[in-house]
RODO-816096 format. One record per residue (C-alpha): residue in three letters; x, y, z. Coordinates in steps of 0.001 Angstrom, whole numbers, padded with zeros to 6 digits, always signed. Layout:
BEGIN
ALAXYZ ...
// end
This chain:
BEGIN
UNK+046858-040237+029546 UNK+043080-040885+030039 UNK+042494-039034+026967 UNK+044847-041542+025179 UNK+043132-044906+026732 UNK+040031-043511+025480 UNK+041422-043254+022000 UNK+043179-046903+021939 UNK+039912-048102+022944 UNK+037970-046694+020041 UNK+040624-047549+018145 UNK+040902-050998+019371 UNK+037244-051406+018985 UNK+037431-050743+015354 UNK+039448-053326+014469 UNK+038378-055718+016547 UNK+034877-055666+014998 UNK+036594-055046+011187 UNK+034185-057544+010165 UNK+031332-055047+010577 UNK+033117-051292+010755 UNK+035055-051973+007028 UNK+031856-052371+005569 UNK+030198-049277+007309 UNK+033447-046974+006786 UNK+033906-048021+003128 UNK+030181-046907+002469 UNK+030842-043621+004376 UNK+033692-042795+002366 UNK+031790-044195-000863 UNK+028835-041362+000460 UNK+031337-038511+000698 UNK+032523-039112-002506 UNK+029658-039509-004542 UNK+028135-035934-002739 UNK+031297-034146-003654 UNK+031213-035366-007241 UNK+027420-034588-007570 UNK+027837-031197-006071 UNK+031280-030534-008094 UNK+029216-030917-011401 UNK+026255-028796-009855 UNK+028118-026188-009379 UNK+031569-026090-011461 UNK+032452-023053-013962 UNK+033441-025950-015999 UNK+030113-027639-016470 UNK+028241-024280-016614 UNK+030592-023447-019828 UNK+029518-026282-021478 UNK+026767-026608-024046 UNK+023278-027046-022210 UNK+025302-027282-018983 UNK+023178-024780-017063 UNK+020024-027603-017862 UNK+022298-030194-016637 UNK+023791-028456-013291 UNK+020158-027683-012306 UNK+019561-031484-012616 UNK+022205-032291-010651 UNK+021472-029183-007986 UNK+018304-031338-007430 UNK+020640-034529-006739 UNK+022495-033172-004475 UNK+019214-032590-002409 UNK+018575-036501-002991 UNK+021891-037474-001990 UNK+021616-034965+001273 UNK+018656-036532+002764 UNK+019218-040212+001275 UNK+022498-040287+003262 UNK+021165-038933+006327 UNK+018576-042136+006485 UNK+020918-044094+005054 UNK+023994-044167+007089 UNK+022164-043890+010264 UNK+020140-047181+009331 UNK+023560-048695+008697 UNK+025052-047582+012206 UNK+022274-049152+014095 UNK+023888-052943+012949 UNK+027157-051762+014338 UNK+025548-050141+017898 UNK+023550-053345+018031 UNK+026759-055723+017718 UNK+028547-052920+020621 UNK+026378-052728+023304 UNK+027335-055980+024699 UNK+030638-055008+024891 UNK+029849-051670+026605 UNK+027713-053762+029026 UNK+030668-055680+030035 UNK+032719-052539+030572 UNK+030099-050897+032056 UNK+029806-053935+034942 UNK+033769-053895+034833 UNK+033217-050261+036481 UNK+033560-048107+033684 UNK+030763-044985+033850 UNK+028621-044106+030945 UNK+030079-040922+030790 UNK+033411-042848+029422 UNK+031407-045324+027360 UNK+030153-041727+025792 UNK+034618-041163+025046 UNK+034685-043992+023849 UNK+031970-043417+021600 UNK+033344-040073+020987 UNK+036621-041210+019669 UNK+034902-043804+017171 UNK+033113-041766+015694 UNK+035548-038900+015463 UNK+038158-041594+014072 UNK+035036-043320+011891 UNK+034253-039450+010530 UNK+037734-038076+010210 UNK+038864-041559+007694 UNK+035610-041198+005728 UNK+035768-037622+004760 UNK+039346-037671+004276 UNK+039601-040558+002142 UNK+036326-039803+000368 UNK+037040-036317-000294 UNK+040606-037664-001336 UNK+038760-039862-003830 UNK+035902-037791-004841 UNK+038697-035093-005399 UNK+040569-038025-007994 UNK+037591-038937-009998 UNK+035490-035556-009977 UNK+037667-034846-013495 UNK+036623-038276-014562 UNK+033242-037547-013759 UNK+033910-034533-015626 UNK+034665-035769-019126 UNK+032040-038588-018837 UNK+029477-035527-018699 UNK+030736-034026-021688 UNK+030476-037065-023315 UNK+026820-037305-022580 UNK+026657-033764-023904 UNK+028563-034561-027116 UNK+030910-031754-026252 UNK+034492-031452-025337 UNK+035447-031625-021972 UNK+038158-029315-020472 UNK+041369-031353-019517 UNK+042427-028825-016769 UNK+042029-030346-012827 UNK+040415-028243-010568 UNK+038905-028303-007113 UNK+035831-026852-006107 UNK+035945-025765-002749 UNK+032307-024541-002046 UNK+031892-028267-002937 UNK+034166-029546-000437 UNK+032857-026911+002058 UNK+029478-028332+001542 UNK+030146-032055+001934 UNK+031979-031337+005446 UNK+029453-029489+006540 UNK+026969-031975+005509 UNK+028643-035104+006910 UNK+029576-033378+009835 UNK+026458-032798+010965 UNK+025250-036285+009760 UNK+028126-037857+011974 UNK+027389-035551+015351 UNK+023981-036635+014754 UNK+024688-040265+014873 UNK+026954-039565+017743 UNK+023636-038217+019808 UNK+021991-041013+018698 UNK+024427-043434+020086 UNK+025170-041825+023034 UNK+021247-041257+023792 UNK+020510-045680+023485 UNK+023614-046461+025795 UNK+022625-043874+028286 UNK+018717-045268+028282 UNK+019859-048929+028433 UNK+020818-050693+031738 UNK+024052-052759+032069 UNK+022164-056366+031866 UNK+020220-054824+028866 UNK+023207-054296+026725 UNK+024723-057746+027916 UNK+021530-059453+026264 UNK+020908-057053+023314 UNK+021413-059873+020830 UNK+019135-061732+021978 UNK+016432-058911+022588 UNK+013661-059785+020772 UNK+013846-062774+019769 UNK+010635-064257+020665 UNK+008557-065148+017398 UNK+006050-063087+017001 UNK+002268-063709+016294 UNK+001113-063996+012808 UNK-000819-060064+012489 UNK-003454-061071+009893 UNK-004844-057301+009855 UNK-001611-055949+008732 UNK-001164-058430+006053 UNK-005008-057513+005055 UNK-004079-053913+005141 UNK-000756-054379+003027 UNK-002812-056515+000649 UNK-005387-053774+000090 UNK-002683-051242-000176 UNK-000814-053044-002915 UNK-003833-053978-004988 UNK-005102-050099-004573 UNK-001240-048797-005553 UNK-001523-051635-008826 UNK-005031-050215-009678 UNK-003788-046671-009990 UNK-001110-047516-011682 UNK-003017-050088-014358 UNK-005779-047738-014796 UNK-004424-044216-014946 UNK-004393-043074-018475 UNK-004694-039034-018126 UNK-001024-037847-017524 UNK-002825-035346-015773 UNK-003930-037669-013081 UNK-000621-039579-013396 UNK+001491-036161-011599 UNK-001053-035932-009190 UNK-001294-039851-008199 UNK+002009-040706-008670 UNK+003721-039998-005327 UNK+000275-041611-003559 UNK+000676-045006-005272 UNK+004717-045178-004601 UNK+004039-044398-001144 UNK+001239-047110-000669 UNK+003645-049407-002062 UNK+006103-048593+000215 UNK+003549-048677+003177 UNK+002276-052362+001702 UNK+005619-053965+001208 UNK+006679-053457+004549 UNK+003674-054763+006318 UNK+003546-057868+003480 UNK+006937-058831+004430 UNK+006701-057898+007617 UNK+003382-060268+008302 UNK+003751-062012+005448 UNK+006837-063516+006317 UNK+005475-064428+009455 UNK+002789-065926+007909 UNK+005375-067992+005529 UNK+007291-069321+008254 UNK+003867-070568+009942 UNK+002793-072156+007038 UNK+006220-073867+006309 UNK+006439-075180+009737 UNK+003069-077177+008997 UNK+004283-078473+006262 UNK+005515-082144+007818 UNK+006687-083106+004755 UNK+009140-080286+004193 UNK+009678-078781+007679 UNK+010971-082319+009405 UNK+014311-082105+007166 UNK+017718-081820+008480 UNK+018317-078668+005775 UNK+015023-077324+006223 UNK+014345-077550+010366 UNK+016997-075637+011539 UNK+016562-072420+008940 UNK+013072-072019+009344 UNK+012919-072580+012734 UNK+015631-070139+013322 UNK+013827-067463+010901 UNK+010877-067639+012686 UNK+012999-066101+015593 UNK+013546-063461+013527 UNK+010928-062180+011482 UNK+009961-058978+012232 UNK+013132-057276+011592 UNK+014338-060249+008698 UNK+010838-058794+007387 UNK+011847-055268+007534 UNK+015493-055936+006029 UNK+014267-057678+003467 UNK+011248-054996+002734 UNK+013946-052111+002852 UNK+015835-054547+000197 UNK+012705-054574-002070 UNK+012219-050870-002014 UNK+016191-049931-002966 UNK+015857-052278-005851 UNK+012784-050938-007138 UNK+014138-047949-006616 UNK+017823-048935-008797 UNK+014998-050579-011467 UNK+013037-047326-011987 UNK+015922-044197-011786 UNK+018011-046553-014038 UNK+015702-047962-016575 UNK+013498-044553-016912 UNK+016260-042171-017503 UNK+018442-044456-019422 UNK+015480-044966-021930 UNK+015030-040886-021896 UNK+018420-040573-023207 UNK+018943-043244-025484 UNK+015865-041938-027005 UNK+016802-038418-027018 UNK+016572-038270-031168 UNK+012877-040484-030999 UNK+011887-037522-028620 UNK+013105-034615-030548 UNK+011443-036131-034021 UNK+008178-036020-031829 UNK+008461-032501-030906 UNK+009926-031579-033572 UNK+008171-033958-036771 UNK+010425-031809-039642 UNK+013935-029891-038646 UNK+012402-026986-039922 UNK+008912-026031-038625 UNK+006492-022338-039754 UNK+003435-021970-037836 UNK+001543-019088-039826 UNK-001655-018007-037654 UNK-003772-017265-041091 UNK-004994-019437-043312 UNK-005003-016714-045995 UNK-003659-018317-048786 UNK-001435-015174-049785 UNK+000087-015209-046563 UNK+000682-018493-046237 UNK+002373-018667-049602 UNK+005275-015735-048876 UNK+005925-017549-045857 UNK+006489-020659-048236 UNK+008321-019031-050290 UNK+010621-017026-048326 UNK+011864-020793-047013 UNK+012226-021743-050467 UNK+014806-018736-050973 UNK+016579-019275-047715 UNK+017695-023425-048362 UNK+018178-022118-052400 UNK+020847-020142-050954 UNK+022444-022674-049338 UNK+022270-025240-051993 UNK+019837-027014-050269 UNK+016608-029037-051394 UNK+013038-028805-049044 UNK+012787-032631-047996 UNK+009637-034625-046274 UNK+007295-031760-046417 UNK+004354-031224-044230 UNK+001018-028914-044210 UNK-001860-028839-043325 UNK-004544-026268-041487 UNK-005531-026893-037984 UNK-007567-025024-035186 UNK-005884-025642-032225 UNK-008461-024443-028528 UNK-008427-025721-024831 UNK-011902-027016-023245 UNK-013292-029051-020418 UNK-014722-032523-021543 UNK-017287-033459-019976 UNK-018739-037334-020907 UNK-018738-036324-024927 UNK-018951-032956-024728 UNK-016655-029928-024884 UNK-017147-027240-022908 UNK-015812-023571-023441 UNK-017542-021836-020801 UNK-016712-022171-017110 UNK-020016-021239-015709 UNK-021367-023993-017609 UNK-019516-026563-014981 UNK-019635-027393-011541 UNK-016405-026378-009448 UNK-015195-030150-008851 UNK-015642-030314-012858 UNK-013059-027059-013098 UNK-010996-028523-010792 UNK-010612-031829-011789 UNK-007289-031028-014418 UNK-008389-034554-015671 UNK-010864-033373-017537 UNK-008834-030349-019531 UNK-008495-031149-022939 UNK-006213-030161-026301 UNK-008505-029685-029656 UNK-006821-029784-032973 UNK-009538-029184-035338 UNK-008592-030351-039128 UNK-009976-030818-042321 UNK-010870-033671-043949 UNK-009298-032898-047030 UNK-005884-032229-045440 UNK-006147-035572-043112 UNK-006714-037693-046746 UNK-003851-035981-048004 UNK-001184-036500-045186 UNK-002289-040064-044695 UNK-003214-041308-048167 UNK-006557-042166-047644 UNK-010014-041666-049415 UNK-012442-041123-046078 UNK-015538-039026-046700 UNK-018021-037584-044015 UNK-021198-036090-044048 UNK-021844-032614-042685 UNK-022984-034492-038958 UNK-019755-036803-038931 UNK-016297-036494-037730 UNK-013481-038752-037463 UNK-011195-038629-033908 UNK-007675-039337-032742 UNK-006928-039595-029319 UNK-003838-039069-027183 UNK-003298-039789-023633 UNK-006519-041043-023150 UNK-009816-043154-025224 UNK-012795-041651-026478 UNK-015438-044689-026540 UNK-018920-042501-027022 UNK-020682-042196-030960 UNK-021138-038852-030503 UNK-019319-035730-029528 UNK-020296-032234-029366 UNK-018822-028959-029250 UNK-020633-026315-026994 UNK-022842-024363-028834 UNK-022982-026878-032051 UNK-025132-029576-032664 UNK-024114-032902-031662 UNK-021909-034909-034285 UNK-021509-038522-034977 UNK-018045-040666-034835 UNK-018099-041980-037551 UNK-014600-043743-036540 UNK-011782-043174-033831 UNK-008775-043352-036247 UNK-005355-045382-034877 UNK-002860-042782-035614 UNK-001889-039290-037533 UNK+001242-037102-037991 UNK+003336-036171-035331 UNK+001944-032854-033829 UNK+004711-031091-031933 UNK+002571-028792-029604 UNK+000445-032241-028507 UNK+003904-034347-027648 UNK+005171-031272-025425 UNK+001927-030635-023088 UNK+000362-033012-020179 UNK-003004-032615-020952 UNK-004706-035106-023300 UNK-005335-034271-027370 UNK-008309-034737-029395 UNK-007606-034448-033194 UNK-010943-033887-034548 UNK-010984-034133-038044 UNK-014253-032702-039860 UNK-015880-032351-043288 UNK-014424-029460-044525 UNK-013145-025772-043744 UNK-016402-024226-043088 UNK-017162-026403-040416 UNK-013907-025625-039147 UNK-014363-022129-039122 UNK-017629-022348-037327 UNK-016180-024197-034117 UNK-013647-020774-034335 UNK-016272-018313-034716 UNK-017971-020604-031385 UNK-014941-020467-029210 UNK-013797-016904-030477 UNK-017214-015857-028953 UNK-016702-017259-025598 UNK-013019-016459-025237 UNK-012822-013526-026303 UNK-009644-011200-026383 UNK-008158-015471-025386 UNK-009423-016822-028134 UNK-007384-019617-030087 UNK-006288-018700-033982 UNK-006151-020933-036748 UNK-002518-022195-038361 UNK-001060-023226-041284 UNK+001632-025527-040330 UNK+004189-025950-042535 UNK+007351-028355-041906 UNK+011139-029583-043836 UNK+013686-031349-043519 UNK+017222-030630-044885 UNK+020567-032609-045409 UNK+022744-030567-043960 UNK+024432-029882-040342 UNK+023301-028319-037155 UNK+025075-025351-037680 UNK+024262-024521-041012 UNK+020605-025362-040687 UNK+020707-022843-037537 UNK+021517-020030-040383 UNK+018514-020696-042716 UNK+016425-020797-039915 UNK+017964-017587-038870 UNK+017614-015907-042453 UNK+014165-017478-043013 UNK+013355-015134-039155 UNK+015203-012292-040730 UNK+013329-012493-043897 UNK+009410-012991-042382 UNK+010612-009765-039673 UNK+011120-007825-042891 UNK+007840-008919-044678 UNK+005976-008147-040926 UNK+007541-004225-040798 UNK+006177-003482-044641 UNK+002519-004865-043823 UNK+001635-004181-040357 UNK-001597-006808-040857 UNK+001024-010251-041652 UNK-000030-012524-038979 UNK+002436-013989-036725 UNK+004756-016574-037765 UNK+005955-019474-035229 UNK+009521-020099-036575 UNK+011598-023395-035236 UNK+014345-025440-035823 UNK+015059-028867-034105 UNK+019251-027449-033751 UNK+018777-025068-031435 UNK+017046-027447-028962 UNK+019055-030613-029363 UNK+021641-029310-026632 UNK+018928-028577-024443 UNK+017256-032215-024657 UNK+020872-034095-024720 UNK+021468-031478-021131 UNK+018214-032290-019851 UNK+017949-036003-020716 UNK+021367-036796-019924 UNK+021226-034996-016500 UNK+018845-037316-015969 UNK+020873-040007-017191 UNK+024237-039396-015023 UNK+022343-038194-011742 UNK+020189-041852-012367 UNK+023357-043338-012714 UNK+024680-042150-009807 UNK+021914-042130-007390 UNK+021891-045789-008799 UNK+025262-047017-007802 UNK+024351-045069-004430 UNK+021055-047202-004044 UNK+023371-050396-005029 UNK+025312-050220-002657 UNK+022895-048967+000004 UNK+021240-052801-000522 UNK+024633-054710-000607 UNK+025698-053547+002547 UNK+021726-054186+003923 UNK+022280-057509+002728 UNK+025705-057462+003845 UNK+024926-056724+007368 UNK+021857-058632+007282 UNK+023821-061973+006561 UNK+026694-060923+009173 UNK+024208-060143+011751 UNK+022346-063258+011833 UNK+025188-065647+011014 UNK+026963-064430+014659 UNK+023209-065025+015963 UNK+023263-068742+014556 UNK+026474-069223+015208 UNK+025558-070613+018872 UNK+022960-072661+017491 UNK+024664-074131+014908 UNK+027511-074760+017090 UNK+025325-076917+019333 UNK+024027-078681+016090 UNK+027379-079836+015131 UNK+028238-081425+018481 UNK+025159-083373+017910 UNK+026483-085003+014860 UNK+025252-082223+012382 UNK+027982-082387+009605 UNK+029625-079237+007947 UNK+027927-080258+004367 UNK+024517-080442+006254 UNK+025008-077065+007396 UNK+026056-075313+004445 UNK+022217-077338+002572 UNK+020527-075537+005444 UNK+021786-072028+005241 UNK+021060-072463+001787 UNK+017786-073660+002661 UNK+017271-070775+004806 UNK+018467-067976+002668 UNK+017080-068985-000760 UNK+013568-069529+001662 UNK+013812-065417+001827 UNK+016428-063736+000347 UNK+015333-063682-003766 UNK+012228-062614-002968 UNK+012725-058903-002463 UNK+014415-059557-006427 UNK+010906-061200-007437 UNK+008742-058076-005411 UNK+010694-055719-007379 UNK+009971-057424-010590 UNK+006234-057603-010006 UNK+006649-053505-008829 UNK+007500-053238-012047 UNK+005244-054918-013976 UNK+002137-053030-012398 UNK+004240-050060-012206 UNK+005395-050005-016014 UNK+002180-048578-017344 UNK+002305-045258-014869 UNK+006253-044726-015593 UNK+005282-045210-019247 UNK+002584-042557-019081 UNK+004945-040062-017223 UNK+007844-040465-019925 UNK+005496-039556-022353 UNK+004468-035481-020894 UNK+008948-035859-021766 UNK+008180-036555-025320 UNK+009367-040048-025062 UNK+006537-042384-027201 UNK+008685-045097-027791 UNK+006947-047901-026061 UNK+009238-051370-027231 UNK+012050-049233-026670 UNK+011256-048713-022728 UNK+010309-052413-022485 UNK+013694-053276-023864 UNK+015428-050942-021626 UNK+013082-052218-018518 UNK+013961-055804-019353 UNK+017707-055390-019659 UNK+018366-053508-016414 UNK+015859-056242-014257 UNK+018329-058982-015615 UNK+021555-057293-015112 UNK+020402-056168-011893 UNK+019302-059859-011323 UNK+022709-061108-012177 UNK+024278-058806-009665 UNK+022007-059932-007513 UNK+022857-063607-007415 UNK+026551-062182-007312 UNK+025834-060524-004301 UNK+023949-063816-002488 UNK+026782-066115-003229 UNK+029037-063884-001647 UNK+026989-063130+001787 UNK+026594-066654+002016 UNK+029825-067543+002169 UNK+030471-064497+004711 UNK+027564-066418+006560 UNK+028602-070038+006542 UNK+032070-068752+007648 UNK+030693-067331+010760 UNK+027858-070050+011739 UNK+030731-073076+010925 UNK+033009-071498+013369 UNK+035580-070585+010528 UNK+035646-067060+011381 
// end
């Protein structure tokens, strides 16, 4: 019997505070589902037999770590609004005579009952739409999906597991405030805190120097190099200063609103700021946490979605013709049965050579060091060799072959160069390659073909482009030298396009292989021939780029709704913290319409801005996230502003969706309708 009075209690519990457990158990079961359905494509037999699915499922494998840990922080932040809103009704039963050892049942039950609904229902649902799921992955493959249901049960394993351990842990957690706290404390834990605090002028300092710091990196950074290694710094300094500036600064806002005469002494306006100023410390911290999930939503979303939709942008970068030869000779013979054996292979296919491309390059790694190049190590200090900043690409060409790809008419002396940069500027007149004499600039050229090997690799590229072959050659014989048995060769690169499908341009490029092997067995000295085709990697980008799509996606709608319900809970929290206030308000001739102006007042004061911090995020953030989508091949700079613009205002409108409907959740509660 005691074992059942426990049970109504918990149960009773639960739906007498619907308003806040709904909320809470919907995103439980929304978290179960979305782990099962992540970890269902990571590890299905019917992913893996699709088309780049292994690139896709170790995406996903990745997610499921994400999802793991986000839900963990996540759901416990979420149950602290719901033990908050309980303990003063386990005070009262705790004066009433009850022990804490039955407020722990009690507890118990809840969050047996709160456990057993979520995985059931979300396992139930994840379950329904993991097929769904399914397909829409295929899609993003541009394969067919499989129309047979199935259930993976190492997936389900996992989640319960998971969840389990998340929901014990919040039980602990629970069970460890009530048994600290003494009966009068959980009678007044509403109003715990609720003195305002002090205006902290070194935190808002510190926040301010963090944020301009995190903006610098980000504005400045050019070396992708530097961009891996000072990425996760500046995201966590952002972090660290949008908490303190909210924190402080909202402090600060309220102080400086309050002086205000002209604003603060207004029916609308007096009661909402003076009530915020109650509250600011955690209002500050809610609305921080806000800020980061929707700078969060901004970035996954917007960055991946731009990787895929520019999937074909990325593979014409890496790949400038479908058809690429890479002969490491610049013997002319060679180079010419390489030519022609491609010739042979589209003749027999009915197909014509389209958009050629050639030209001779030297292609070496160095250290740069001001407007030098350095080969030798011993030459540099050790911060020099470890400072991966200063590792560059060198794609040495001739002058003749840049006039020809680019229809120009340059001309250099035997001192002169011309230069094209990637991933970083070159603003010195001369540069020099170790053990040359120094040579002038005569101009840092705006662009040049696409270069495959430069789009694929982190490190910056210097296209060098020089008088003619022989000066060519003598930067080989230099770095030969100094490499050694590591020394770089020099190519012939050689590059076509043809009209035809992926599978048929798949079998010249396999007969084209087949034909070179058999030239390379009768003359043991033909170089080594770098043979490619842009079909057999398109199912690797689409897997690897639309991974990243659909986990962004879904870690997205996770984020989402991890900031509704903040916002949700926020409003619901402090509207049954109002409600006495405004309560008093009315029965001092405060009207209805006057209080619905001054929660208006009060949450337009606060609530857009963490919409407006993650805008400006963005903004100073752009130029890093650009800089990292480019080491994925992914140049196309008015495409990612497009992309960047278009999520911010759809995100915006949801937004505003989700403040008109809080507030009305809010103005229920504080007008006594609810």
């Amino acid at each position: 019997m005691r074992a059942l009075f426990y049970q109504r209690l918990a149960v009773n519990g639960i739906r007498k505070n619907k308003k806040t457990y709904l909320p809470y158990i919907l995103t439980c079961i929304g978290m179960v589902m979305m782990y099962y359905i992540i970890s269902f494509l990571a590890y299905g037999k019917a992913v893996a037999s699709m088309r780049g699915g292994d690139d896709m499922q170790m995406i996903l494998r990745l997610g499921c770590g994400v999802m793991g840990i986000f839900s963990v922080i996540f759901l416990f932040y979420t149950n602290s609004f719901l033990v908050r809103r309980r303990k003063k009704e386990f005070g009262l039963y705790n004066i009433l005579g009850m022990g804490k050892r039955h407020l722990f049942q009690v507890m118990f039950w809840e969050t047996l009952i709160v456990a057993a609904m979520a995985l059931g229902s979300g396992l139930l649902c994840g379950i329904l739409f993991s097929k769904l799921a399914e397909l829409c992955m295929a899609k993003v493959l541009g394969t067919e999906g499989s129309l047979l249901f199935s259930i993976e049960w190492g997936a389900v394993g996992g989640t319960v597991i998971l969840f389990a351990v998340i929901f014990f842990l919040i039980l602990v957690n629970g069970i460890r405030q009530i048994h600290l706290a003494r009966p009068l404390e959980l009678l007044g834990s509403e109003t715990v805190g609720e003195k305002p605090p002090k205006v902290r002028w070194l935190s808002t300092v510190i926040g301010l120097a963090l944020l301009i710091g995190a903006y610098y990196i980000a504005v400045t950074i050019e070396n992708p190099m530097a961009v891996i290694m000072l990425f996760f710094v500046a995201v966590i300094m952002v972090i660290a200063a949008t908490y303190l500036l909210f924190v402080s600064g909202s402090v600060a806002l309220c102080r400086i609103l309050q002086r205000k005469k002209n604003y603060y002494y207004k029916t609308n306006h007096f009661v909402s700021v003076s009530s915020m100023a109650y509250r600011m410390k955690r209002n500050g911290a809610g609305l921080a946490s806000i800020c980061i999930l929707s700078t969060m939503v901004l970035v996954m979303i917007s960055s991946t979605a731009c990787l895929f939709i520019g999937t074909e942008s990325t593979l014409r970068n890496r790949y400038p013709r479908n058809i690429i030869l890479e002969t490491y000779s610049l013997d002319e013979a060679y180079v010419e049965s390489v030519k022609e054996v491609a010739r042979e292979a589209a003749a027999r296919h009915g197909l014509t050579m389209e958009n050629e491309l050639q030209y001779r390059f030297l292609d070496v790694a160095g250290y740069r060091k001001e407007d030098e190049i350095i080969f030798d190590k011993d030459k540099l200090t050790s911060f020099e060799i470890n400072a991966y900043s200063n590792v560059v690409q060198l794609f040495c060409i001739p002058l003749e072959d840049y006039n020809k790809l680019m229809g120009t008419g340059e001309t250099l002396e035997d001192d002169q160069v011309l230069l094209y940069c990637t991933k970083m500027k070159y603003e010195h007149d001369t540069f020099t390659i170790e053990g040359m004499e120094p040579l002038k600039v005569k101009a840092v050229v705006p662009e040049f073909v696409a270069n495959g090997a430069d789009t694929m690799q982190v490190m910056p590229s210097m296209f060098v482009f020089v008088p003619d072959i022989a000066k060519m050659e003598e930067i080989f014989e230099v770095q030969a030298e100094i490499y050694g048995d590591n020394r770089s060769f020099q190519h012939d690169y050689y590059g076509f396009d043809l009209s035809c499908d992926d599978e048929e341009m798949l079998a010249v490029h396999q007969e084209i292989q087949n034909d070179i092997s058999k030239l390379q067995l009768e003359n043991s000295a033909f170089p080594t021939v770098r043979n490619e085709v842009v079909a057999e990697s398109r199912d690797n980008y689409y897997a690897l780029y639309g991974g990243m799509f659909f986990l962004g996606v879904l870690l997205g709608l996770v984020f989402i709704l991890a900031a509704v319900l903040m916002i949700y809970y926020k409003q619901v929290s402090e509207g049954y913290e109002d409600q006495a206030r405004f309560l008093i308000m009315q029965k001092v001739g405060m009207t209805k319409k006057e209080i619905r102006r001054s929660i208006n007042s009060q949450i337009l004061t606060v609530f857009f801005l963490p919409l407006l911090a993650a805008g400006v995020h963005m903004a100073f953030a752009f130029p890093m996230i650009q800089r990292t989508l480019m080491m994925f091949g992914m140049f196309d700079v008015p495409l990612f502003i497009g992309v960047v613009i278009g999520c911010y205002l759809l995100f915006g409108v949801f937004y505003v969706a989700v403040y008109r409907g809080t507030s009305r959740a809010y103005f229920g509660i504080v007008s006594g309708k609810r």
